[in-house]
C-alpha positions, 0 to 999 in steps of 0.5 A: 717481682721475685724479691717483693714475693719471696714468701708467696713464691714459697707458699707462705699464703697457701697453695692458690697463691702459690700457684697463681704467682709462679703462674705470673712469673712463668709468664712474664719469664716466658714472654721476656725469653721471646721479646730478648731472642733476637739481641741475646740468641744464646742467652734466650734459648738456654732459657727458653729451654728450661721454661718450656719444660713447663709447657708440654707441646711448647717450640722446640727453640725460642727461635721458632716462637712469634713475637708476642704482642700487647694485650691492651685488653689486659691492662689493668689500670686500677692496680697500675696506678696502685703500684705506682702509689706504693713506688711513690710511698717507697721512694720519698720514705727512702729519701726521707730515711736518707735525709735524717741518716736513718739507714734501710737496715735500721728498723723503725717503729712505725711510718705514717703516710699522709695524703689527702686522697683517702683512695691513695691511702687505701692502696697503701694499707691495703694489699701492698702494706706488706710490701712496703712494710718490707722494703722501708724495713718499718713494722707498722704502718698508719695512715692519716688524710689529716695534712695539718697534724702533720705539717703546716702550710703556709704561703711564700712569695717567689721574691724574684719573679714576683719583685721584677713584675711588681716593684715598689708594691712587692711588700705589699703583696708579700704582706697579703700572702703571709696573710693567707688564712690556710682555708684560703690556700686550701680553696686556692689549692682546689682552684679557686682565685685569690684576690 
């Protein structure tokens, strides 16, 4: 959290912003403090000690604090499941760089994020652009929900399982499936038979 939001940390989005992600970090900091204190007694409370400085009317010891409880009213899954794009974005863009011995340090010219779901591509562009755009060291990202102008589908038999099942009449089927038409995969992929 606090690598990701260096710069609204240090009010780079104005005073608001600033105050509302300190806010989170106290948070998260304060309630980190009270659920480690009974494995790390001496660790926690120095750090108790100078987060409640904070917080006028606070426990004098960590110790002295109840054990928080989950607030599933909390939960807020829409920006849950947002970061949980942005991780899958940030991770197969690493693999990627990996892959083609494109190192973090290298800056890129621009990333192109292909999906089909037009929701998952308006989490990545919008408020967590920055975010990836910082971590996969790109400067400029784009997005497009077209797969086949960026790769090509095609259907491939699994010679193994497939040859024990059907034998003699494995060719015949491995004829069939590179066939396939890719509106006919993309109908098999949405669920739909092929016969």
């Amino acid at each position: 959290y606090v690598r990701f939001n260096r710069k609204r940390l240090k009010g780079a989005k104005g005073p608001e912003d600033t105050v509302r992600a300190l806010g989170t970090l106290y948070s998260v900091l304060m309630t980190l403090c009270k659920c480690m204190a009974p494995c790390t007694p001496f660790f926690t409370e120095t750090m108790y000690q100078n987060l409640r400085r904070c917080e006028p009317g606070a426990e004098a010891s960590v110790h002295f604090c109840r054990y928080p409880k989950a607030a599933a009213a909390e939960e807020d899954t829409k920006i849950q499941e947002s970061v949980s794009r942005m991780q899958t974005v940030i991770d197969t863009a690493r693999v990627l760089r990996e892959k083609h011995k494109k190192p973090i340090k290298v800056p890129l010219k621009k990333m192109v994020v292909v999906h089909s779901d037009d929701r998952f591509l308006a989490d990545i562009a919008g408020e967590l652009q920055e975010y990836v755009l910082e971590e996969l060291n790109v400067r400029s990202l784009e997005t497009c929900n077209d797969i086949l102008q960026y790769a090509i589908i095609k259907a491939e038999p699994n010679w193994g399982a497939l040859g024990k099942r059907l034998g003699k009449d494995m060719g015949k089927v491995a004829g069939a499936m590179k066939a396939l038409s890719v509106a006919d995969l993309k109908a098999y992929e949405g669920g739909k038979e092929l016969t």
